[in-house]
Backbone as CSV, one residue per row, in Angstrom:
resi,resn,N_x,N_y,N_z,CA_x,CA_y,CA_z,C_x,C_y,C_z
1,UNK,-115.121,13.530,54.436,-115.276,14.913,53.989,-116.757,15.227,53.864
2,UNK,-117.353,16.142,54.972,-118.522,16.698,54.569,-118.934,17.932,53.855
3,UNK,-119.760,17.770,53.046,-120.724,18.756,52.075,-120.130,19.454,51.251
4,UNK,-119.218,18.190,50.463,-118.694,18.391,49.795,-118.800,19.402,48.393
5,UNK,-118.471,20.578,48.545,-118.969,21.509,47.344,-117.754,21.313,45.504
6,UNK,-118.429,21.824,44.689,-117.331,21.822,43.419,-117.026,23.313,43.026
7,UNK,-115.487,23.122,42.955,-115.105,24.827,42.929,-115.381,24.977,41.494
8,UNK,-115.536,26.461,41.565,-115.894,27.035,40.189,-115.364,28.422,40.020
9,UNK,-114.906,28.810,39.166,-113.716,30.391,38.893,-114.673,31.348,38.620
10,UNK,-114.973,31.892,39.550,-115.821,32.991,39.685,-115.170,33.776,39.041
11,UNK,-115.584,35.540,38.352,-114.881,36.119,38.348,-113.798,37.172,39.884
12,UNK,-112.672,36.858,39.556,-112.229,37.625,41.056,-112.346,39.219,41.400
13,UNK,-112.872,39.902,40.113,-113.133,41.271,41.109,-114.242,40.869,41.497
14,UNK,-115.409,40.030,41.407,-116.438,39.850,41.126,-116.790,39.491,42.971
15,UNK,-115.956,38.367,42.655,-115.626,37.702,44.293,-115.019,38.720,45.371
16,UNK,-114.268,39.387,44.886,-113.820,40.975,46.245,-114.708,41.720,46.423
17,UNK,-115.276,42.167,45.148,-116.473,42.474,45.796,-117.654,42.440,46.727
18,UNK,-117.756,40.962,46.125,-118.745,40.472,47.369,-118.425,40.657,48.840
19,UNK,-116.855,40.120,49.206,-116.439,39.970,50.244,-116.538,41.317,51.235
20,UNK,-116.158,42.284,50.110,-116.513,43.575,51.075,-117.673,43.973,51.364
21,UNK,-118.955,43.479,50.505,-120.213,43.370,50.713,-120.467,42.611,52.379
22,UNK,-119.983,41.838,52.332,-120.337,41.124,53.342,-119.551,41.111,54.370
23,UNK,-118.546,41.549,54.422,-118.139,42.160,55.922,-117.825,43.588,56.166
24,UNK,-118.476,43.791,55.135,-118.770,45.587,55.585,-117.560,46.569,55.451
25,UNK,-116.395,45.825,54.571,-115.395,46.808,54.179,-115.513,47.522,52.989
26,UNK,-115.011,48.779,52.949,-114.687,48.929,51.380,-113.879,48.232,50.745
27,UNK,-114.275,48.572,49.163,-114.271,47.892,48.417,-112.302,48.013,48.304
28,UNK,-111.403,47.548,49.558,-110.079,47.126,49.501,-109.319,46.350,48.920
29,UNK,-110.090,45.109,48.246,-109.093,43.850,47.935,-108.393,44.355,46.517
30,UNK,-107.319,43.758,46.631,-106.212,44.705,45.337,-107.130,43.979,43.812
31,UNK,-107.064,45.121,42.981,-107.509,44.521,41.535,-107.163,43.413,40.873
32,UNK,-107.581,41.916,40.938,-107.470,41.093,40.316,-107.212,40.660,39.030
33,UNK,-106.125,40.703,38.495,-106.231,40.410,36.817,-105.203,39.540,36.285
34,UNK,-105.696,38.101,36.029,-105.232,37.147,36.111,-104.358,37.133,34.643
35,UNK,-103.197,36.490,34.894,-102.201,36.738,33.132,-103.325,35.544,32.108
36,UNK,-103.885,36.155,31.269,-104.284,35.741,29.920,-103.630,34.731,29.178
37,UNK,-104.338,33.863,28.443,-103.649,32.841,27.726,-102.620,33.294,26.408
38,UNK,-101.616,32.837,26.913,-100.650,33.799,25.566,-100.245,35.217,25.954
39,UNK,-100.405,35.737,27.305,-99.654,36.540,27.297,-98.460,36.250,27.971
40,UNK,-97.826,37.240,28.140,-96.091,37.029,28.472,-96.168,37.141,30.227
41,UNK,-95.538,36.091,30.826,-95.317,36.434,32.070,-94.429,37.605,32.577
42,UNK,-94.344,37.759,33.788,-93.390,38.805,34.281,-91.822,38.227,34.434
43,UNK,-91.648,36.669,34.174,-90.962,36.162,34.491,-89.876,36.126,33.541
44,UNK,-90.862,36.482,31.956,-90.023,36.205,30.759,-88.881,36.766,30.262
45,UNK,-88.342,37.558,31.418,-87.126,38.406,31.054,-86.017,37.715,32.071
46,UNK,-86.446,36.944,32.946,-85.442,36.296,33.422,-85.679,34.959,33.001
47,UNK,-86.160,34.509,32.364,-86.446,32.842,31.554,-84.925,32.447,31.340
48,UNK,-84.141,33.420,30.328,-82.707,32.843,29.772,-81.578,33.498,31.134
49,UNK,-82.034,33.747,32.095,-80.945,33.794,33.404,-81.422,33.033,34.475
50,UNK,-82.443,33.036,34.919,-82.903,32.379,36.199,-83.085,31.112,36.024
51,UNK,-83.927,31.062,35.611,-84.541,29.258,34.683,-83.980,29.279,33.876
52,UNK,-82.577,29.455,32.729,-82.136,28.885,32.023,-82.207,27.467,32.040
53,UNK,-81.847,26.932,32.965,-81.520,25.708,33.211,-82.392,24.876,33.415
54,UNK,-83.151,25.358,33.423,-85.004,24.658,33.348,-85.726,24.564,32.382
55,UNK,-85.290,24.915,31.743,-86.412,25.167,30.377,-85.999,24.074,29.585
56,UNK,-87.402,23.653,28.809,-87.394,22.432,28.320,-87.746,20.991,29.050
57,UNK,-87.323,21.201,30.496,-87.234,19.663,30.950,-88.885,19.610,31.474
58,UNK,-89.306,18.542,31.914,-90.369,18.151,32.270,-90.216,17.092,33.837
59,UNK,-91.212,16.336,34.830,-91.125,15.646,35.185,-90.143,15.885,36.565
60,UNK,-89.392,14.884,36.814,-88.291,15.088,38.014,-87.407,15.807,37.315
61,UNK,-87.019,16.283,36.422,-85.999,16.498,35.728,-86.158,17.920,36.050
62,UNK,-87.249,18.086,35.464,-87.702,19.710,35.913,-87.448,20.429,37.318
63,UNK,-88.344,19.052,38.525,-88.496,19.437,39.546,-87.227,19.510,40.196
64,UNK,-85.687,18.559,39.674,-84.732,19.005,40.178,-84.006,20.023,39.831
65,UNK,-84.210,20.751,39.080,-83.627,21.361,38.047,-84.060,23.108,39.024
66,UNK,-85.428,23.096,39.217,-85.983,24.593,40.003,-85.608,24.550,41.595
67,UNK,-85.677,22.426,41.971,-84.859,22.889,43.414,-83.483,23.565,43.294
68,UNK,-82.731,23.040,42.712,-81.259,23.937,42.456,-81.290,25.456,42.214
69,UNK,-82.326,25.876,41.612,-82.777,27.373,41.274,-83.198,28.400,42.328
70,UNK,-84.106,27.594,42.807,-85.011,28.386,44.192,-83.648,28.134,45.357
71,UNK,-83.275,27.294,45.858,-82.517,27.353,46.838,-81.585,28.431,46.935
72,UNK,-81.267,28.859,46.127,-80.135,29.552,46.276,-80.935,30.907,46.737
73,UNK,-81.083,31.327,48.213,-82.024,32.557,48.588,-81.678,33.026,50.355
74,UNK,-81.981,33.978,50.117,-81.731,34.844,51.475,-82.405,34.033,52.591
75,UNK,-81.932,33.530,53.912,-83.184,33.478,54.582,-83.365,34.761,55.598
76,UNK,-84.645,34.472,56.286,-85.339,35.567,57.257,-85.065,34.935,58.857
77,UNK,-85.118,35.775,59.848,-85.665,35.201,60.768,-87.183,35.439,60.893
78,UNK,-87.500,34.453,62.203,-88.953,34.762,62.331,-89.615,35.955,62.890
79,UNK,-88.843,36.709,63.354,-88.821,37.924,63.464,-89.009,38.784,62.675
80,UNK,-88.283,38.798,61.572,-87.958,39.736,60.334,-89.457,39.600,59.710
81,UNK,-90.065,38.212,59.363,-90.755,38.171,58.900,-92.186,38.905,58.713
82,UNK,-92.151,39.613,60.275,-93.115,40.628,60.306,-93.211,41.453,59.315
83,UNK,-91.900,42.623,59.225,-91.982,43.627,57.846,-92.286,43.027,56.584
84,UNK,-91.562,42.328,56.842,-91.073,41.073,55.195,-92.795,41.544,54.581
85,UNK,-93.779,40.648,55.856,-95.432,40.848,55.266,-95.953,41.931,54.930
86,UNK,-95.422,42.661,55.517,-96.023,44.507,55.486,-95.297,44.854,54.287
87,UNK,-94.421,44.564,53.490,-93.872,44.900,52.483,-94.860,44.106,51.166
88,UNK,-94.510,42.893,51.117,-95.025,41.868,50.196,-96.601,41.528,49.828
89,UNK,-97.516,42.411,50.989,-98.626,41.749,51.176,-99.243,43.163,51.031
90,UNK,-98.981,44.218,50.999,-99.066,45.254,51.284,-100.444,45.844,50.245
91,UNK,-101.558,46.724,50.936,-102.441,47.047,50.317,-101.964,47.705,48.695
92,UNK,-102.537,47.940,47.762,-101.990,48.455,46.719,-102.981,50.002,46.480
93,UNK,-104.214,49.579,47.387,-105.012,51.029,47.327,-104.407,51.546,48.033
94,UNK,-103.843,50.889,49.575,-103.107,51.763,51.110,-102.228,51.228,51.517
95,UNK,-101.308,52.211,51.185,-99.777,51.592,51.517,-99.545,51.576,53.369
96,UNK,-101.023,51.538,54.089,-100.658,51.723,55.775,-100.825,50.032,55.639
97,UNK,-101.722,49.225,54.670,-102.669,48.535,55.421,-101.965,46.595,54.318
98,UNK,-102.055,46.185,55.133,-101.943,44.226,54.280,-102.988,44.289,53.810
99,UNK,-103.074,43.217,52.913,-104.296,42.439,52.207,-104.231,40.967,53.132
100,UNK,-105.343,40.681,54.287,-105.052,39.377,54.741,-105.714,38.273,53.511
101,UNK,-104.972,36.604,53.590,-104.944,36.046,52.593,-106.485,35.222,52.066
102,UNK,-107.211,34.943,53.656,-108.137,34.148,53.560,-109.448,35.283,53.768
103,UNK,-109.521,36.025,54.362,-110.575,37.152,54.686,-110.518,37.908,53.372
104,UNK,-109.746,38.221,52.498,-109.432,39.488,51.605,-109.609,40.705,52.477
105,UNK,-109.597,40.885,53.542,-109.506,42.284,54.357,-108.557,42.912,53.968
106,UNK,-108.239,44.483,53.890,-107.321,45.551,54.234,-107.587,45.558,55.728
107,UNK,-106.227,45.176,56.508,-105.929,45.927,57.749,-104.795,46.351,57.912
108,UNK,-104.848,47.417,59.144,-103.661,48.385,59.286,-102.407,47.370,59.471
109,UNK,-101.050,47.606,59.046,-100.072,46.901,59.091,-99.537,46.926,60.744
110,UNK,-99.804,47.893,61.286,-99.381,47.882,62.814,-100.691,47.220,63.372
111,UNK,-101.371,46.840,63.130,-102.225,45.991,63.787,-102.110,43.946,63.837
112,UNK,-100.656,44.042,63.620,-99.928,42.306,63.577,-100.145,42.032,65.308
113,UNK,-100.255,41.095,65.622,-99.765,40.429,67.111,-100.722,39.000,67.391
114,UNK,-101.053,38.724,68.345,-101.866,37.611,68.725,-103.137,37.669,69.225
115,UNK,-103.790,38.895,69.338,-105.197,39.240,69.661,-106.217,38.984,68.772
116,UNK,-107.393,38.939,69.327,-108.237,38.781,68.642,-108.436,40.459,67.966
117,UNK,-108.620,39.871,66.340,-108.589,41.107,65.977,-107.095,41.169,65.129
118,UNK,-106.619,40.925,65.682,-104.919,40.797,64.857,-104.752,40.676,63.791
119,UNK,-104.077,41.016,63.015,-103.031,39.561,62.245,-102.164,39.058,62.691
120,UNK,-101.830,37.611,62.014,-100.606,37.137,62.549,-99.874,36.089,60.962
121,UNK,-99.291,34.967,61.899,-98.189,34.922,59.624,-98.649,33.751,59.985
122,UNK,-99.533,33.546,59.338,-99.874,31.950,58.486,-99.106,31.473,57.588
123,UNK,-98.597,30.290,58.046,-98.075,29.390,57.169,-98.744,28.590,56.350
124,UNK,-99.007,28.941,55.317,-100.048,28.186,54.308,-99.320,26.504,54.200
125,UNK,-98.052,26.658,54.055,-97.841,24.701,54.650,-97.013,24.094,56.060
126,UNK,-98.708,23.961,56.734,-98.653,24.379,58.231,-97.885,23.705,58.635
127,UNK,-96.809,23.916,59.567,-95.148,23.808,59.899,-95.386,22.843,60.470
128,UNK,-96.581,22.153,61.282,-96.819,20.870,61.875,-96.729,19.754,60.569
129,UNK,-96.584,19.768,59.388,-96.575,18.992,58.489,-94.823,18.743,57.913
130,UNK,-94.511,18.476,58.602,-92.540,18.260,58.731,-91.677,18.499,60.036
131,UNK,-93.018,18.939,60.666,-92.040,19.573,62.080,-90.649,20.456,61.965
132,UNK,-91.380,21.430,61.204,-90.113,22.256,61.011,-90.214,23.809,61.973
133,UNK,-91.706,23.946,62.494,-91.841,24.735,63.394,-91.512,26.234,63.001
134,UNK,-90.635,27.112,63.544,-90.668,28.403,63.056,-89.099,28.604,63.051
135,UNK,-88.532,27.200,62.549,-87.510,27.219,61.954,-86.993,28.174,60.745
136,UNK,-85.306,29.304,61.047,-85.122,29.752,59.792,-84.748,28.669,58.665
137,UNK,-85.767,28.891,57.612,-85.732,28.645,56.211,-87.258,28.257,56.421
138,UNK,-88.083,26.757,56.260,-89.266,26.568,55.768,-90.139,26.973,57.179
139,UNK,-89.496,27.537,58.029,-90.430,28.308,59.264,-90.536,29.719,58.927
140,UNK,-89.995,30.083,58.193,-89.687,31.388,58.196,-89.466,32.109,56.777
141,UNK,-90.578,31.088,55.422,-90.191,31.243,53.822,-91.072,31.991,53.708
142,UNK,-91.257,33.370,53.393,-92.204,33.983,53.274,-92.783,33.884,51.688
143,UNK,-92.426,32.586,51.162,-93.516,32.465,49.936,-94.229,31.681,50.342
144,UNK,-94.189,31.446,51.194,-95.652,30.018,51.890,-96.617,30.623,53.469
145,UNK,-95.830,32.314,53.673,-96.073,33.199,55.117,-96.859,34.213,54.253
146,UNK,-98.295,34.381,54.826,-99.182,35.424,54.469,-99.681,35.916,55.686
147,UNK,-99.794,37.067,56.006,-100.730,37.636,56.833,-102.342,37.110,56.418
148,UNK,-102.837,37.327,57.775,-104.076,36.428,58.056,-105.249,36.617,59.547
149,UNK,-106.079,36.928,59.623,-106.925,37.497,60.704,-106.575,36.016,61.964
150,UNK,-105.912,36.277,63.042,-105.540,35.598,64.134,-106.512,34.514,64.524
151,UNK,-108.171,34.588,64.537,-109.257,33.778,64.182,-109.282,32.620,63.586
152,UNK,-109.549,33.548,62.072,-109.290,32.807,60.806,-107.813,31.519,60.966
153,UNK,-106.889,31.770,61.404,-105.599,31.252,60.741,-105.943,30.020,62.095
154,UNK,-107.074,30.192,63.166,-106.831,29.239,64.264,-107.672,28.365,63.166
155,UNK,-108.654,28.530,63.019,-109.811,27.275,62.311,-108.750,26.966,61.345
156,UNK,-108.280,27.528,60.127,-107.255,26.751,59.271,-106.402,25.604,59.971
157,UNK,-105.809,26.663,61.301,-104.833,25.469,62.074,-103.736,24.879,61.388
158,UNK,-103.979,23.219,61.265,-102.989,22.753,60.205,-103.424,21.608,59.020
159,UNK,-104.645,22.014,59.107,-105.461,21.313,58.373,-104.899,21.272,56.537
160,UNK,-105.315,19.995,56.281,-104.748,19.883,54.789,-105.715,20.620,54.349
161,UNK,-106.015,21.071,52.265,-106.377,21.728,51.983,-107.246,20.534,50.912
162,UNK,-108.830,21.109,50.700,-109.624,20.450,49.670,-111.050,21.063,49.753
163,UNK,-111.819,21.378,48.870,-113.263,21.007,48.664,-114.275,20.836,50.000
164,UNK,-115.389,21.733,50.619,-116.029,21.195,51.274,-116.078,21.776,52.603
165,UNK,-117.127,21.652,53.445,-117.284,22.139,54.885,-118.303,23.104,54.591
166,UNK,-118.284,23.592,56.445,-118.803,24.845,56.692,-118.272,26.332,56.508
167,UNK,-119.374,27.205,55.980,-118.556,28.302,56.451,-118.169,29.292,57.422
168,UNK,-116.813,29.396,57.237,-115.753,30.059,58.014,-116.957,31.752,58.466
169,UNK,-116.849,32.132,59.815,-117.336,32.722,60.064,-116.319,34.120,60.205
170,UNK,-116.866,35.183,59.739,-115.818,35.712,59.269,-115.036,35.719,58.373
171,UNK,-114.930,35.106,57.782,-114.584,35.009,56.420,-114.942,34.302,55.027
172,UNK,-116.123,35.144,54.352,-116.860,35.005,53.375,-116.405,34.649,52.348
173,UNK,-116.824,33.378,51.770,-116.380,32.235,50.673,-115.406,31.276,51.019
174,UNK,-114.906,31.081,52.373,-113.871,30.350,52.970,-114.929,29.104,54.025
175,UNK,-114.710,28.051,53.497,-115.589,26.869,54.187,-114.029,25.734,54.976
176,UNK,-114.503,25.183,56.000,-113.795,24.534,57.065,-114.379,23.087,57.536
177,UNK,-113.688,22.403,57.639,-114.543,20.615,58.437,-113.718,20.196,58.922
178,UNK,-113.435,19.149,59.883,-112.862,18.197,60.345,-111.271,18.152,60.004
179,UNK,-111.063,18.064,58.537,-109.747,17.510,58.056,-109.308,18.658,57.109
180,UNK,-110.143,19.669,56.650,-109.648,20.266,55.595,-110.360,21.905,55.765
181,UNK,-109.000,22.651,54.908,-109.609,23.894,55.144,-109.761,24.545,53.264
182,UNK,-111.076,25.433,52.788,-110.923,25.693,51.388,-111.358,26.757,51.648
183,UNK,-110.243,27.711,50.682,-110.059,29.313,50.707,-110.903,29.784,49.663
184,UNK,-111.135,30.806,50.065,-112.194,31.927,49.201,-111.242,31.616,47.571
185,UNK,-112.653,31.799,46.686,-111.670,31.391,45.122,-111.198,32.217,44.688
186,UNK,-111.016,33.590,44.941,-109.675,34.631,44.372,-108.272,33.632,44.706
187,UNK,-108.156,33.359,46.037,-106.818,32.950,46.378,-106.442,31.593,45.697
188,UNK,-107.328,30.753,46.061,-107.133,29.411,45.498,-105.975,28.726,44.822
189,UNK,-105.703,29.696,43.657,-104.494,29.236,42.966,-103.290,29.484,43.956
190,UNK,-103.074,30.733,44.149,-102.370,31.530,45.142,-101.606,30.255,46.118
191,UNK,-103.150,29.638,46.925,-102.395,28.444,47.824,-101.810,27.517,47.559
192,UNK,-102.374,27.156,45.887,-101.769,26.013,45.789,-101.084,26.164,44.892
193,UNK,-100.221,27.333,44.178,-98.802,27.376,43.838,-97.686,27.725,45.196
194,UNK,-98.213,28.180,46.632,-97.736,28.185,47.494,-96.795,26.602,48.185
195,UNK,-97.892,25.960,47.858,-98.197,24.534,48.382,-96.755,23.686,47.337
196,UNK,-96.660,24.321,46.952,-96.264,23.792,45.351,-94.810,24.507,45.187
197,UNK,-94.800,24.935,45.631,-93.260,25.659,46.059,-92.047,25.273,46.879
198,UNK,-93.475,25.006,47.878,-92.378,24.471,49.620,-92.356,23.033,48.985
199,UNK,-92.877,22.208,48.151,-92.557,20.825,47.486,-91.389,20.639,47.330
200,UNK,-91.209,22.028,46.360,-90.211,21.806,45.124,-88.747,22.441,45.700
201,UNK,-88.695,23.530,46.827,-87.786,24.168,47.205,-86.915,23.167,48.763
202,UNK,-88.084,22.394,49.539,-87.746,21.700,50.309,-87.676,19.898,50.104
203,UNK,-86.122,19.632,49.772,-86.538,18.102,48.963,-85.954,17.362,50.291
204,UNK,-85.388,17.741,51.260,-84.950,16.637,52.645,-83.094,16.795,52.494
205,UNK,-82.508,17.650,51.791,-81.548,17.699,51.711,-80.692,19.328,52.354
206,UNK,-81.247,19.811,53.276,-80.747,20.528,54.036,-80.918,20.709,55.570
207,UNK,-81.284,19.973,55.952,-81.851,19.622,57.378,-83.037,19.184,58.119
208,UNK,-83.652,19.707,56.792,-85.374,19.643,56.763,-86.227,18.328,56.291
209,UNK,-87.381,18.003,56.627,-87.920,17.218,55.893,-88.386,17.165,54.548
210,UNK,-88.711,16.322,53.955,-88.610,16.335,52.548,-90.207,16.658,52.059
211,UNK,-90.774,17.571,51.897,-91.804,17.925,51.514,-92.580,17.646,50.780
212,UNK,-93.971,16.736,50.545,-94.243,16.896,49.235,-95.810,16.567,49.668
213,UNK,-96.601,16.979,48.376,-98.104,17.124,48.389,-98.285,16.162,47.961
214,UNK,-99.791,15.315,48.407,-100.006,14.030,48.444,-101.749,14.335,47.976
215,UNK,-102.113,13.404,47.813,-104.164,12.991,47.874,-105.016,13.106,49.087
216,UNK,-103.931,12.890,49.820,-104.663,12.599,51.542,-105.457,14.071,52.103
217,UNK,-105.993,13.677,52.892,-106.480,14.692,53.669,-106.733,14.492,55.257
218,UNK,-105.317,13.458,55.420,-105.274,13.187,56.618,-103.626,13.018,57.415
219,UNK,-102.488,14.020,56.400,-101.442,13.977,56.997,-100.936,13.795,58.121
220,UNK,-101.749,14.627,58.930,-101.203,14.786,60.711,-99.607,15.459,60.418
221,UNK,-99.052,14.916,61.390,-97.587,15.395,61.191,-96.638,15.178,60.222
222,UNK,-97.353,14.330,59.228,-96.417,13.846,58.313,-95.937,14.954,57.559
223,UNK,-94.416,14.766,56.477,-94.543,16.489,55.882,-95.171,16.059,54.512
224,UNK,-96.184,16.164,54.346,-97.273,16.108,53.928,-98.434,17.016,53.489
225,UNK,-98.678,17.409,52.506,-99.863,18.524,52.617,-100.639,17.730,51.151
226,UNK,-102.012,18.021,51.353,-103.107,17.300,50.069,-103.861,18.512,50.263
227,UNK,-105.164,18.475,49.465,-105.258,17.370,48.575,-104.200,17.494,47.348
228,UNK,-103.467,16.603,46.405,-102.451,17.702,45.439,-103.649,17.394,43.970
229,UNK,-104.695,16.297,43.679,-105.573,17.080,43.096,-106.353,18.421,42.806
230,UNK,-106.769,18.442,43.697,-107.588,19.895,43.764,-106.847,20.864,44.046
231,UNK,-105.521,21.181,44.070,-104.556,22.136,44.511,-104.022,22.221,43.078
232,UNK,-103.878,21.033,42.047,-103.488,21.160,40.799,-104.859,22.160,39.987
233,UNK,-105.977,21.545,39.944,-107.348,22.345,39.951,-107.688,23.289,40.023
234,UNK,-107.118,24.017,41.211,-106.995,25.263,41.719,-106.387,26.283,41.117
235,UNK,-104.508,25.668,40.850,-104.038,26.718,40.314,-104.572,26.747,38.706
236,UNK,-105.252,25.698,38.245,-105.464,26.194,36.724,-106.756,27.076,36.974
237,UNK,-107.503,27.160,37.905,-109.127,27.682,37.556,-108.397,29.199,37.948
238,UNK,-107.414,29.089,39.049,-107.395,30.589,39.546,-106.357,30.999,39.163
239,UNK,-105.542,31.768,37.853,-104.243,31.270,37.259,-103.854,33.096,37.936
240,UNK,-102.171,33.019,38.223,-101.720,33.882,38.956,-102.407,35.688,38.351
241,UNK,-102.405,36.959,39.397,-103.030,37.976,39.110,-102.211,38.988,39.434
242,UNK,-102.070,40.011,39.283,-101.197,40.923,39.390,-100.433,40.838,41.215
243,UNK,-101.476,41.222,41.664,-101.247,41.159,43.575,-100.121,39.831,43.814
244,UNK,-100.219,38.480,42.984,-99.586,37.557,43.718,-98.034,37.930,42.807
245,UNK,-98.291,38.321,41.773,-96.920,38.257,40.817,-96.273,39.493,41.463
246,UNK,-96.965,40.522,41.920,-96.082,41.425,42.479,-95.443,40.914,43.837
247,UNK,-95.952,40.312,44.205,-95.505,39.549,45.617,-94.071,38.853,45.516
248,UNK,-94.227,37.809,44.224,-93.314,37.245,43.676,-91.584,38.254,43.441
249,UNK,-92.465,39.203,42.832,-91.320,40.160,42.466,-90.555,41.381,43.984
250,UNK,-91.724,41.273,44.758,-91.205,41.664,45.932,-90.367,41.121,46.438
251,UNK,-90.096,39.711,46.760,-89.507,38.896,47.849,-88.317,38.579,46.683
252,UNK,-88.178,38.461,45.860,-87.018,38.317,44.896,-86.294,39.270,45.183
253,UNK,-86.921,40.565,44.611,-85.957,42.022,44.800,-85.369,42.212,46.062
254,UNK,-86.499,42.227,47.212,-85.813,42.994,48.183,-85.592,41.816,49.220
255,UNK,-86.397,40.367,49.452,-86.010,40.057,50.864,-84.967,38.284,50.321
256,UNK,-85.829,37.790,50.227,-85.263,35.977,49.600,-84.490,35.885,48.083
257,UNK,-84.929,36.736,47.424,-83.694,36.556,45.977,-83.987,35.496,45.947
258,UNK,-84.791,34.674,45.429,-85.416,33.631,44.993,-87.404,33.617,44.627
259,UNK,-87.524,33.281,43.802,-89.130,33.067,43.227,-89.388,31.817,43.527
260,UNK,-90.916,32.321,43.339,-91.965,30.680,43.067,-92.216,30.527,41.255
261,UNK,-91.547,29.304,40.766,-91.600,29.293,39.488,-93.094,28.974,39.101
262,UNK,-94.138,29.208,39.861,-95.574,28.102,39.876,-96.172,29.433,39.417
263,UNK,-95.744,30.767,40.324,-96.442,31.861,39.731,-95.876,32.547,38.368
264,UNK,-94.488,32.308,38.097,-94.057,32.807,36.640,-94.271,31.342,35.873
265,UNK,-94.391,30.750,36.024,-94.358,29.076,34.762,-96.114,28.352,35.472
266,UNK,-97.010,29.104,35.599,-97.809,28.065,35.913,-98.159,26.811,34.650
267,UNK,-98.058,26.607,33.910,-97.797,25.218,33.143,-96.876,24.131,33.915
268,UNK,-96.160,24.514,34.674,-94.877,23.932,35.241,-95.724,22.658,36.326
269,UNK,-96.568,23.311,36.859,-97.321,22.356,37.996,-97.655,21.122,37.055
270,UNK,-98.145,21.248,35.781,-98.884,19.800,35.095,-97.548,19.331,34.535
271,UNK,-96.621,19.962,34.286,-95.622,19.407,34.235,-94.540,18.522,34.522
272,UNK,-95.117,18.561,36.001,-94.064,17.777,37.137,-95.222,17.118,37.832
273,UNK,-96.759,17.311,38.415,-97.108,16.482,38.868,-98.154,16.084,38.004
């Protein structure tokens, strides 16, 4: 791992700001405001229906307890998944335009495809890590599918996630190397309650491989994604913000009927790993 940097929790309007500073957008990225210590999640009204059955436990106990929870959910095709993003990801200043995940750009929602210039759906746990490909269910989970500048999402590739590199050109506060890719620090947590999801929702018992985050930063095809230090790190420095919890509440309501318990219970991550 080269040049190796130490993350630090900027403030996040602080950090959107910049970003539009420096690639010359307005000031688009949705208002950042991370839930406060002691305040109430959005989650806490479904605590005694959804997670009933979770609460209290810790450990595997826990982690089997939310696979039984999360599974039970709509799937998409890979197709579908297009709107799915234009819904979930959706500007909150402009209802034409996404928020992509690693750039913080507003772009137009009809501007998805494979061009340069595009967006396209990044799989934040890149499908080469289980060989599950753009399989419906973990090919096609849009809590781990963000829109993403077509560029950008090639250098990510399928690189594990940690600390360190060069920076991503085109996308300001996002650094890249050899083995690993590290996202601008608004998102940070974002990825790695993402990361932290497809763990807990994919255990090897529906066709799929059995998912889980590791130390490494050298998976290859394994289903595998690291670093799960600095991804634990992550979600505490960057703790969930309005944009991702509404996301949460999007894909529940209208498309998967199922959550990420990482963005309503973030305690839950030190809990289980």
């Amino acid at each position: 791992m080269s040049s190796r940097r130490r993350f630090y929790a900027r403030p996040l309007l602080a950090t959107a700001a910049s970003i539009a500073v420096l690639t010359g957008v307005a000031a688009t990225a949705p208002a950042a405001t991370p839930t406060s210590a002691g305040q109430a999640s959005p989650a806490a009204a479904v605590d005694d229906t959804y997670y009933q059955d979770a609460l209290g436990k810790t450990g595997t106990a826990l982690k089997s307890s939310l696979h039984s929870i999360i599974s039970e959910q709509t799937t998409l095709s890979y197709s579908q998944v297009w709107d799915a993003l234009k819904a979930t990801d959706e500007d909150p200043a402009n209802s034409s335009n996404v928020i992509l995940l690693y750039t913080g750009r507003s772009q137009a929602k009809s501007e998805n495809g494979g061009d340069t210039g595009d967006w396209n759906r990044e799989h934040v746990w890149a499908k080469s890590h289980g060989d599950f490909g753009t399989a419906t269910g973990p090919g096609t989970d849009i809590h781990h599918l963000r829109p993403e500048d077509v560029q950008v999402n090639s250098v990510r590739g399928n690189k594990d996630f940690d600390n360190g590199g060069s920076a991503v050109s085109g996308a300001p506060g996002n650094f890249s190397d050899g083995d690993s890719f590290e996202p601008r620090d608004a998102v940070k947590g974002d990825v790695a309650r993402m990361i932290l999801y497809m763990a807990v929702r994919y255990e090897g018992d529906d066709a799929f491989a059995d998912l889980e985050p590791n130390d490494s930063v050298s998976n290859g095809s394994a289903p595998n994604i690291g670093r799960l230090s600095v991804l634990k790190q992550w979600s505490q420095e960057d703790p969930p913000d309005s944009f991702e919890q509404n996301r949460n509440e999007v894909i529940f309501d209208r498309f998967q009927h199922n959550r990420n318990p990482f963005i309503d219970h973030p305690e839950w991550v030190e809990a289980i790993w």
